[in-house]
C-alpha positions in Angstrom: -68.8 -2.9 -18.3 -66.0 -0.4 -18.6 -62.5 -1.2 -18.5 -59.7 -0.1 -16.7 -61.5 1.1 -13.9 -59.6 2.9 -11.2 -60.9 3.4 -7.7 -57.4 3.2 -5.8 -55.1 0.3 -5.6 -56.4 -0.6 -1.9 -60.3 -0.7 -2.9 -60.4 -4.5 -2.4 -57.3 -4.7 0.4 -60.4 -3.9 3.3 -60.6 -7.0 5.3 -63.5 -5.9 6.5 -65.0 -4.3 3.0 -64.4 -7.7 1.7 -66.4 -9.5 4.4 -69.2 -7.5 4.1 -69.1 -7.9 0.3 -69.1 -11.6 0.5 -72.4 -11.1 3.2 -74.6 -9.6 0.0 -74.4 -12.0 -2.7 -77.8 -10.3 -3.4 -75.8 -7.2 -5.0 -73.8 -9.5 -7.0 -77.5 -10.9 -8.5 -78.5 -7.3 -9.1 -76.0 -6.7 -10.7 -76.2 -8.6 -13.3 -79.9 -7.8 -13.3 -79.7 -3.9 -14.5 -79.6 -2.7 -17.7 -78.5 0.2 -19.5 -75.5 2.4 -19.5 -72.9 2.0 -17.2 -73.8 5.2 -14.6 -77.5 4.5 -15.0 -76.7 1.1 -13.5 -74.6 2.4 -10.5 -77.2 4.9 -9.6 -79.7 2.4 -9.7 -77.9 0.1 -7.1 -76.7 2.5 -5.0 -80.4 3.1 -4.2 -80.2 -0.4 -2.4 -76.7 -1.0 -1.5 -73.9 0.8 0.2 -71.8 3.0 -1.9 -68.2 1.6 -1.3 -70.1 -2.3 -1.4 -71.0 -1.2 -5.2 -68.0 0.2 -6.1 -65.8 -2.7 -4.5 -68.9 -5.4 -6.7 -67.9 -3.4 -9.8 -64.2 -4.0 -10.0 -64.5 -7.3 -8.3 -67.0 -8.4 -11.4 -64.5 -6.6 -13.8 -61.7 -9.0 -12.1 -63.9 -11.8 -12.6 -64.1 -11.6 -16.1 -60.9 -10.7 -16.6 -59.7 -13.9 -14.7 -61.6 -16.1 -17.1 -58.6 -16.3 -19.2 -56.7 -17.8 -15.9 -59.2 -19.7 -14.1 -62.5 -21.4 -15.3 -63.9 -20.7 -11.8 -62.8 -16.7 -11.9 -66.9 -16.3 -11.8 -66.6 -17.0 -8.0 -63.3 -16.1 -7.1 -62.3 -13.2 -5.2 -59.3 -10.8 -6.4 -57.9 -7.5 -6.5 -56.2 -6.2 -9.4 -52.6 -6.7 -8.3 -52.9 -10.3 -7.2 -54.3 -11.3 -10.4 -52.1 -9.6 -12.5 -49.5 -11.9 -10.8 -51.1 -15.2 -10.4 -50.1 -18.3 -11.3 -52.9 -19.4 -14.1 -54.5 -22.7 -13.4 -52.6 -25.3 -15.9 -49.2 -23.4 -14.8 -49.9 -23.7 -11.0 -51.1 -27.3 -12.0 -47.8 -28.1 -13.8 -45.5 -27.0 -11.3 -47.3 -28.0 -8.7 -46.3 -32.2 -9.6 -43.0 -31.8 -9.1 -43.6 -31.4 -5.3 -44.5 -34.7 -5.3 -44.4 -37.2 -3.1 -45.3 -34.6 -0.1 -42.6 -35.9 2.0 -41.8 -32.8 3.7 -44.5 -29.6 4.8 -45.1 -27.5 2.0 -45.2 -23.2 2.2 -46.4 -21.0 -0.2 -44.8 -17.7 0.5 -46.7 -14.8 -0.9 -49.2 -16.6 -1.8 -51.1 -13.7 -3.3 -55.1 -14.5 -4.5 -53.9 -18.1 -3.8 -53.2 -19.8 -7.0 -50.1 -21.6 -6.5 -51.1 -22.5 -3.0 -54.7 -24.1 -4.4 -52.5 -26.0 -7.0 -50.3 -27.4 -4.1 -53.5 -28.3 -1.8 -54.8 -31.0 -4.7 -51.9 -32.9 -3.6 -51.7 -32.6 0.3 -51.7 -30.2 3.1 -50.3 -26.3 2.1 -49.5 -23.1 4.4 -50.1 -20.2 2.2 -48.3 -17.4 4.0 -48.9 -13.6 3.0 -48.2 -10.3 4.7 -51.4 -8.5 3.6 -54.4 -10.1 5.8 -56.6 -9.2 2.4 -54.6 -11.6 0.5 -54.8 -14.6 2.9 -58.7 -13.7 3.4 -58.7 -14.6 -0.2 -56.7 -17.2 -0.7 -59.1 -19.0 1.8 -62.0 -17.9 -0.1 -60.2 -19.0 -2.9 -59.5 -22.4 -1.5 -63.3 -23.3 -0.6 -64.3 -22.4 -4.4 -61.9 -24.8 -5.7 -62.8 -27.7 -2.7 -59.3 -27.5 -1.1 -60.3 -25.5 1.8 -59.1 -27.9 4.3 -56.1 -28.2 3.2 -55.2 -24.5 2.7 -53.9 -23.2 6.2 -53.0 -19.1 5.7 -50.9 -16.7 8.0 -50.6 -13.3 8.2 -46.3 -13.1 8.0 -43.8 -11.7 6.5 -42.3 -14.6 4.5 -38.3 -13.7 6.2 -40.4 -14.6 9.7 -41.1 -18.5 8.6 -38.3 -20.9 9.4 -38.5 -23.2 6.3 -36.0 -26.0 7.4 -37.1 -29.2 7.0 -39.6 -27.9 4.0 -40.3 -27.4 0.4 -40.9 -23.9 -0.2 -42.7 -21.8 -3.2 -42.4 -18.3 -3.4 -44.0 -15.7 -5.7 -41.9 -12.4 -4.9 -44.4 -9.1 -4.8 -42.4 -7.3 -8.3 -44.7 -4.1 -7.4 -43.5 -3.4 -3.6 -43.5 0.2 -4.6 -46.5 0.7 -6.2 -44.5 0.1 -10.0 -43.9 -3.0 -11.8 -40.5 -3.8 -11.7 -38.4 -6.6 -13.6 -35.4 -6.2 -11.5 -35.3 -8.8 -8.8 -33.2 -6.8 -6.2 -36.4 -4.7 -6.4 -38.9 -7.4 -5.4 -40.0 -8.1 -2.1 -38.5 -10.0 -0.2 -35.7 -8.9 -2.2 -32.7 -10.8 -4.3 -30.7 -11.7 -1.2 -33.2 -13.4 0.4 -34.4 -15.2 -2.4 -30.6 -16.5 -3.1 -30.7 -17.4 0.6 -33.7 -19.3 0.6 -32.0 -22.1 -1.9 -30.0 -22.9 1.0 -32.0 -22.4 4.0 -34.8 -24.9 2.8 -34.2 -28.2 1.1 -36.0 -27.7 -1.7 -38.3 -25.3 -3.7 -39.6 -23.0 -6.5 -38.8 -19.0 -7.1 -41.6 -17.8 -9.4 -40.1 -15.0 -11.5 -41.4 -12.9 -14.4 -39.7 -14.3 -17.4 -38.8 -11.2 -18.8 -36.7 -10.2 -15.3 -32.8 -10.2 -15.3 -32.5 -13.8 -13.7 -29.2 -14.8 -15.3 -26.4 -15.5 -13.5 -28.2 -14.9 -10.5 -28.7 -18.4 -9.2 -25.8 -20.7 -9.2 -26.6 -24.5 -8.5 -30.3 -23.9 -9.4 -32.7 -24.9 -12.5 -33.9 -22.0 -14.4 -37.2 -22.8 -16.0 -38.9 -21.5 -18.7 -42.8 -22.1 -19.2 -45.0 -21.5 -21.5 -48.9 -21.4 -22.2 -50.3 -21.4 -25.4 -47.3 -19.9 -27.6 -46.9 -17.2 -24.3 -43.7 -17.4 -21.8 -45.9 -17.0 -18.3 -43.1 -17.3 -15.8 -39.5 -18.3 -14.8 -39.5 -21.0 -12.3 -36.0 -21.3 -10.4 -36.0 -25.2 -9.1 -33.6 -25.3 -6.2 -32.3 -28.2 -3.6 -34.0 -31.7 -4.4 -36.6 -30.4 -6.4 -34.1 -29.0 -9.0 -33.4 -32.0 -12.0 -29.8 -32.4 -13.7 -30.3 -29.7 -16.5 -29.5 -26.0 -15.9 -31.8 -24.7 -18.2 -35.1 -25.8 -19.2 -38.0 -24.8 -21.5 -41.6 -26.1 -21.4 -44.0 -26.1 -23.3 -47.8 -26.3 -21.8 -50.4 -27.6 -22.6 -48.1 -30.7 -24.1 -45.9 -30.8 -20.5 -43.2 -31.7 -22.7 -39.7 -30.0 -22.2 -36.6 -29.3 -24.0 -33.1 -29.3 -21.8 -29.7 -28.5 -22.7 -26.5 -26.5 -22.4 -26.8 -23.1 -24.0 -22.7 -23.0 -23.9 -22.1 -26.1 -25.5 -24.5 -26.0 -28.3 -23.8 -24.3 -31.8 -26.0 -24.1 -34.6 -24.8 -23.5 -38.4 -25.9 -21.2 -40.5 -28.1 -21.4 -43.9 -29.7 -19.3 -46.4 -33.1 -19.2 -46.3 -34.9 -22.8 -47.1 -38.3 -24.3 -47.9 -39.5 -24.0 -44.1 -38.6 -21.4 -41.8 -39.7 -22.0 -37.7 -40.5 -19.5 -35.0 -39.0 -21.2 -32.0 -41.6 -21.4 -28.4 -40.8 -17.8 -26.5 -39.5 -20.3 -23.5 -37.0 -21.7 -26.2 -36.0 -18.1 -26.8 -36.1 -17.0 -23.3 -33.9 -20.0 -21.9 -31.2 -19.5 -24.5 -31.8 -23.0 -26.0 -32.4 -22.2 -30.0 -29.0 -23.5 -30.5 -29.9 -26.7 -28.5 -33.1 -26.9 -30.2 -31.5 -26.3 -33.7 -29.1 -29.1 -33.5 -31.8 -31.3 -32.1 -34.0 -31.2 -35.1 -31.1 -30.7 -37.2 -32.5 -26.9 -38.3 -30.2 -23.9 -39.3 -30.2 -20.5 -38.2 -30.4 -17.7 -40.9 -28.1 -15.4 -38.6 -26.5 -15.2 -35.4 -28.0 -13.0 -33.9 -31.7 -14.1 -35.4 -33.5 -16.8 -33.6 -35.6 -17.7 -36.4 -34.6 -21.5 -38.3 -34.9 -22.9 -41.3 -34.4 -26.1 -42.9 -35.8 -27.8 -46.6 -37.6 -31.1 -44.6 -40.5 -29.9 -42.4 -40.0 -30.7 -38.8 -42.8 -30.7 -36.9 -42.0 -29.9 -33.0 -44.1 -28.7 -29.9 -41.4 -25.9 -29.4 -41.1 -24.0 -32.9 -44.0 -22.6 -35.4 -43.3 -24.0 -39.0 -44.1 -22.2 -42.2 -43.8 -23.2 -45.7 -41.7 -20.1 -47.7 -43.0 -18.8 -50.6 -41.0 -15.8 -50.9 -38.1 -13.7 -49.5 -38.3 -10.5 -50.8 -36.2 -7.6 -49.9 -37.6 -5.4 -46.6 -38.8 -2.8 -49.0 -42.2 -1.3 -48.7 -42.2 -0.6 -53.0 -41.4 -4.5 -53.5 -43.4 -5.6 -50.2 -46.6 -4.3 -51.4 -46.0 -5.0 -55.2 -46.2 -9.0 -54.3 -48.9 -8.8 -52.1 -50.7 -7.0 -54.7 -50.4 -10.0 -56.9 -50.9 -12.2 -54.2 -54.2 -14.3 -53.1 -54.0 -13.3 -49.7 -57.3 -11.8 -47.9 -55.1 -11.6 -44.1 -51.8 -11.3 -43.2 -50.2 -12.4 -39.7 -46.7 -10.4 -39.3 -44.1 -11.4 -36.7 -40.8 -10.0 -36.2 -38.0 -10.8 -33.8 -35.0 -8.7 -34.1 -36.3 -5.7 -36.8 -38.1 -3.3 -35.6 -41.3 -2.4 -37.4 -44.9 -1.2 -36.8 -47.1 -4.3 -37.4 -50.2 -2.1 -37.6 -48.6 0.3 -40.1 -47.5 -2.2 -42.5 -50.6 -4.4 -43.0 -52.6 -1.2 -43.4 -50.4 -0.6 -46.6 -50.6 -3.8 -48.1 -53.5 -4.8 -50.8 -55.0 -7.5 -49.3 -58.0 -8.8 -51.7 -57.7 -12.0 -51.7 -59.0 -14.9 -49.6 -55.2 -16.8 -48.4 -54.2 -16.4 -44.8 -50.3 -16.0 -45.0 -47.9 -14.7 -43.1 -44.7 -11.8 -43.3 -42.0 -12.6 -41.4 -39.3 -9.7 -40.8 -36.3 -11.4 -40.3 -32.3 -11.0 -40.6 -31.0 -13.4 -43.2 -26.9 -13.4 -43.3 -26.9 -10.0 -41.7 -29.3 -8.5 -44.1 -33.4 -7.4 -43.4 -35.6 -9.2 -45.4 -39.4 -10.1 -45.4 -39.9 -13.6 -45.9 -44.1 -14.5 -47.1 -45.2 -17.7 -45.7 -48.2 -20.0 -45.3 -48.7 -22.6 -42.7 -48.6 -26.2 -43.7 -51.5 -27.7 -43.8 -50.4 -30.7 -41.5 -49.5 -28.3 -38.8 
């Protein structure tokens, strides 16, 4: 099936295109019937079905399989391309949505989007998903019934400035595209910044969903920033506000695992060391939170710069929140030396990360001589102020 397809942002936001989609789960059958090339097959059910119905079954079945990598029901869920490019994946809804509990106050879900977040809450009591596009609501209760929560899923069609929230916990996933382009600035997001800062007061307690990349610091005094991860990927920044928010400021965690790592970026300090037996890639939440130096002193590592977030240290410390390699070599970051050891080398692939030196990945494993059968990996990193490329191998109890 192609990819990318592009028939208009508002191809599946037709309330009424989407129920009449959902009344021919024959096309859906066809289509995975037909065979051959990708304009042969649209001819072919256009003969049957309505022209906008096939379109809007293509890019939902695109969306589908697209979603597989957030939800193992995506087969018979119902997005458009926006509202799964935000969702909440299933483990991270999952995860956040425990800290809501015990359900003793009404929940919302504001903006509820496709419904993740919203489905996540219902497995633990009664949600209203509120959204302003009727599209998004019409899935979400969709949604909802594939994932057996359907009774406890109540949507509205509101702005989320129209609910009065008093007395309840509140989650809110800001639309970052209100314009039609991605934005990472939060005074750009709908509802915008000074709602969201009012809404830490207004309700007693609840969750901000941000992009982890946006420029949430400093932004939210009195709140928990959070910083979560999914398999070695930061997904989101959750800000925990009122009596959902814990002690810590900051916070970093690390999912599958659930486990967390809190602390005070301020206080904390790391030292400094040459380059050692293991060096460690820290989490991206680590890195994103601003708690290396917390982590570093915590598992007693060093970090080979100041301004480098990669550690090091001669013990191996194994940790959910860092990558650890074994060093074999720290070679100058020189493409003559860089491809003269390699050469030499019994390594068949190469894995190259890089942090805070810039450098085409692509380019420089096409010039090394790989012939070999080793997996190991080139780290670019700064070392006492000085670029150098560091060859490593993972351990094998890691």
């Amino acid at each position: 099936m192609t990819r990318g397809r592009d028939w208009g942002p508002r191809l599946l936001d037709d309330v009424d295109l989407l129920r009449r989609l959902k009344a021919r789960p024959e096309l859906f059958a066809r289509l995975l019937e037909t065979q051959g090339p990708e304009l042969a097959r649209q001819r072919q059910l256009r003969e049957e079905f309505p022209d906008d119905l096939v379109r809007a079954a293509l890019l939902l079945a695109e969306l589908r399989d697209h979603g597989r990598a957030k939800f193992p029901r995506a087969g018979e869920m119902w997005f458009d391309r926006a509202g799964l490019e935000q969702a909440t994946s299933e483990p991270v809804a999952r995860y956040k949505a425990c800290r809501f509990r015990p359900r003793a106050r009404p929940v919302f879900d504001l903006c509820c989007g496709i419904g993740a977040d919203a489905i996540a809450q219902a497995e633990f009591g009664p949600v209203t998903a509120v959204d302003l596009r009727p599209a998004a609501c019409l899935m979400t209760e969709w949604n909802s019934a594939v994932c057996g929560v359907a009774e406890r899923v109540e949507t509205r069609v509101l702005p989320a400035e129209s609910i009065d929230v008093s007395g309840c916990l509140v989650h809110i996933d800001p639309d970052r595209r209100p314009g039609g382009q991605r934005s990472l600035r939060i005074e750009d997001h709908q509802p915008p910044l000074a709602f969201l800062q009012r809404l830490t007061s207004q309700a007693p307690g609840g969750a901000i969903k941000l992009s982890s990349a946006s420029n949430f610091g400093g932004k939210f005094p009195d709140c928990e920033v959070e910083l979560i991860s999914f398999e070695g990927e930061c997904k989101e920044a959750v800000v925990w506000f009122g009596e959902l928010r814990s002690e810590t400021d900051w916070r970093a965690t690390v999912l599958p695992s659930g486990e967390s790592l809190t602390g005070d970026p301020w206080t904390a300090q790391a030292k400094t060391s040459p380059l050692l037996k293991h060096l460690y890639d820290p989490d991206p939440s680590v890195v994103r939170a601003g708690l290396v130096d917390v982590l570093a002193e915590r598992d007693r590592l060093f970090r080979l710069d100041p301004a480098e977030e990669y550690l090091t240290s001669d013990a191996l410390q194994v940790s959910p929140f860092t990558q650890a390699f074994e060093v074999l070599a720290e070679l100058p970051n020189n493409d003559r030396e860089i491809r003269a050891y390699f050469r030499d080398a019994d390594c068949g692939q190469v894995e190259i990360k890089c942090r805070r030196i810039p450098i085409s990945a692509e380019k420089v494993r096409r010039q090394l001589p790989l012939t070999g059968r080793q997996p190991l990996v080139l780290v670019f990193a700064r070392v006492a102020g000085r670029a150098r490329a560091v060859v490593c191998r993972r351990p094998a109890s890691h």
